[in-house]
C-alpha positions as CSV (number, residue, x, y, z in Angstrom):
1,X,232.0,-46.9,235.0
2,X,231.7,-43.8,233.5
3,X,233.4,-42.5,230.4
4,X,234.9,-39.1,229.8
5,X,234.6,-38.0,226.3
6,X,236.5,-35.3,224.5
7,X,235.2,-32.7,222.5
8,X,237.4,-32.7,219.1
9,X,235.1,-30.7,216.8
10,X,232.3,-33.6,216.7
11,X,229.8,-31.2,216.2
12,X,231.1,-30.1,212.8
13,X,231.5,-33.3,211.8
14,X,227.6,-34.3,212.8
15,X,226.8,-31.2,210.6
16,X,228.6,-32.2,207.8
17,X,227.2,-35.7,207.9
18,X,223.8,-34.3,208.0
19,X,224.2,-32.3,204.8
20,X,225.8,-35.2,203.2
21,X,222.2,-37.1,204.4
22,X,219.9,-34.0,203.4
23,X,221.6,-33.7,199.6
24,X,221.4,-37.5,199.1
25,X,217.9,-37.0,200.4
26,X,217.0,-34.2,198.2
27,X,218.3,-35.9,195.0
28,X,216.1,-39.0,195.8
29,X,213.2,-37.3,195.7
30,X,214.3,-35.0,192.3
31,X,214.9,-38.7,190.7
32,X,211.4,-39.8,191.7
33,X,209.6,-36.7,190.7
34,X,211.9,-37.3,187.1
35,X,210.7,-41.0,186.7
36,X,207.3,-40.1,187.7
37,X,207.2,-37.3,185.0
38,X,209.0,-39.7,182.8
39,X,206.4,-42.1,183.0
40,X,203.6,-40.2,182.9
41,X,204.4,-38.6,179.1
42,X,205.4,-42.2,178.0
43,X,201.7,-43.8,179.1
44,X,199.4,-40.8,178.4
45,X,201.8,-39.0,175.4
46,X,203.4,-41.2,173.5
47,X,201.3,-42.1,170.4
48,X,202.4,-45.6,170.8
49,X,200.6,-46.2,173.7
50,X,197.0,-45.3,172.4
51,X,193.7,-47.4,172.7
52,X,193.0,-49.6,169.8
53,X,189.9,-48.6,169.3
54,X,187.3,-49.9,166.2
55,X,188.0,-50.2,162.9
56,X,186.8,-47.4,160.5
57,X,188.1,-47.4,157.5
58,X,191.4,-47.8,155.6
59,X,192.9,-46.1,152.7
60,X,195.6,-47.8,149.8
61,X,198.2,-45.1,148.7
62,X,198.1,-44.7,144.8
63,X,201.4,-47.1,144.4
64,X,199.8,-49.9,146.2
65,X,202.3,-50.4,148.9
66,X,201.0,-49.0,152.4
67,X,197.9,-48.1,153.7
68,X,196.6,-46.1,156.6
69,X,194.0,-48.2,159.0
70,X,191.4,-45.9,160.7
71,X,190.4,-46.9,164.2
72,X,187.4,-45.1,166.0
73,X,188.1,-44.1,169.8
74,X,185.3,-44.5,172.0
75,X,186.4,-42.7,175.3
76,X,183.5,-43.2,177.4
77,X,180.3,-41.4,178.2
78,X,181.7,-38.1,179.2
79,X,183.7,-37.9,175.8
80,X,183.6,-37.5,172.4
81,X,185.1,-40.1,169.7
82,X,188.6,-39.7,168.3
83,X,190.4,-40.9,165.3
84,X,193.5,-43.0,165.0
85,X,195.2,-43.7,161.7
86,X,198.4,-45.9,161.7
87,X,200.2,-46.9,158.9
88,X,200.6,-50.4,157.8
89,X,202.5,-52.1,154.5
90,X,199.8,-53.3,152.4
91,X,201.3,-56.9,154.3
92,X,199.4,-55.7,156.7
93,X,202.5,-54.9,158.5
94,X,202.3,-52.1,161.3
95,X,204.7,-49.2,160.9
96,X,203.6,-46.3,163.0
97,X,200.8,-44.4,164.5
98,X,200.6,-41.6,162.5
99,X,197.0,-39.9,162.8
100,X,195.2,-39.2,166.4
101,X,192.6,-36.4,166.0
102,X,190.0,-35.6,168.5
103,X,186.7,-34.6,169.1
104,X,186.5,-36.3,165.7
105,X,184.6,-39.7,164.3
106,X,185.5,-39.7,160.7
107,X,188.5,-40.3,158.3
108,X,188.4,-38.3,154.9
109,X,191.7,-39.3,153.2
110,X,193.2,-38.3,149.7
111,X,196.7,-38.9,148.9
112,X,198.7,-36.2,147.2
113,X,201.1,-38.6,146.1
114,X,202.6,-42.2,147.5
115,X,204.4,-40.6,150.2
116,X,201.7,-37.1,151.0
117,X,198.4,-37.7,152.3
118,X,195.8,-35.3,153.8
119,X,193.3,-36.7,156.3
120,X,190.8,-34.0,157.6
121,X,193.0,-31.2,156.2
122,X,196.4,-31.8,157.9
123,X,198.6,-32.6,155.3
124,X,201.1,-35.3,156.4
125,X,204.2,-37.0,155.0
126,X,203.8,-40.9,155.6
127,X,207.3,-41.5,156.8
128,X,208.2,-38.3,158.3
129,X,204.9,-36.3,160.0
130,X,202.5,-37.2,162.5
131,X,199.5,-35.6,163.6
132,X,198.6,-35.5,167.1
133,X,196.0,-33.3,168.3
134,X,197.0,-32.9,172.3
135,X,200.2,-31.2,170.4
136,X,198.3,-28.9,168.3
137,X,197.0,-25.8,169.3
138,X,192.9,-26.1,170.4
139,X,190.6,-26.0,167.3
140,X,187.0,-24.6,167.5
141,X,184.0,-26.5,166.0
């Protein structure tokens, strides 16, 4: 037994399916490059997400109630050390990451006043600024 088909425009209708299949196609692959991307600047740019690191130093604001922690960052034997300061209620109470300097391995704090504080020359507000050196423009030593 043999069956006859008809030709009733088919062919357009095969095209048509196989744009619908190459767009859904297409915007797989844009989502998965987006997440990808997404992820990558949350792991390796997001100052939330730093190392630890060993404690350095800390530094009471005149008032008494916060204080900045110092933390030095050991990258490994190809790198240089860096510097992260976070700031913490006196509690001991984490608020924020806001100091991550590199090539560096020291803190030198003085505070302006309880809310401005300069550590290593950038002058920061505590509840408003952040520092992070792989947003700064390359600085020469």
């Amino acid at each position: 037994m043999s069956k006859v088909y008809k030709s009733n425009g088919s062919a357009e209708v095969n095209k048509g399916s196989f744009k619908r299949i190459l767009i859904k196609l297409l915007m797989t692959i844009l989502m998965l490059i987006l997440l990808f991307t997404l992820f990558v600047c949350w792991r390796f740019f997001d100052m939330n997400m730093l190392p630890h690191g060993e404690f350095l130093s800390e530094s009471l604001s005149p008032d008494g109630k916060y204080k900045i922690k110092f933390y030095l960052i050991n990258g490994g034997a190809t790198t240089a050390y860096g510097v992260r300061g976070e700031l913490c209620y006196k509690s001991g109470l984490k608020i924020r990451n806001i100091y991550w300097d590199y090539p560096e391995d020291r803190a030198d704090v003085k505070w302006i006043n309880n809310d401005v504080v300069i550590i290593n020359g950038h002058r920061l507000d505590i509840f408003k600024d952040s520092f992070d050196w792989r947003k700064e423009p390359v600085k020469r030593r």
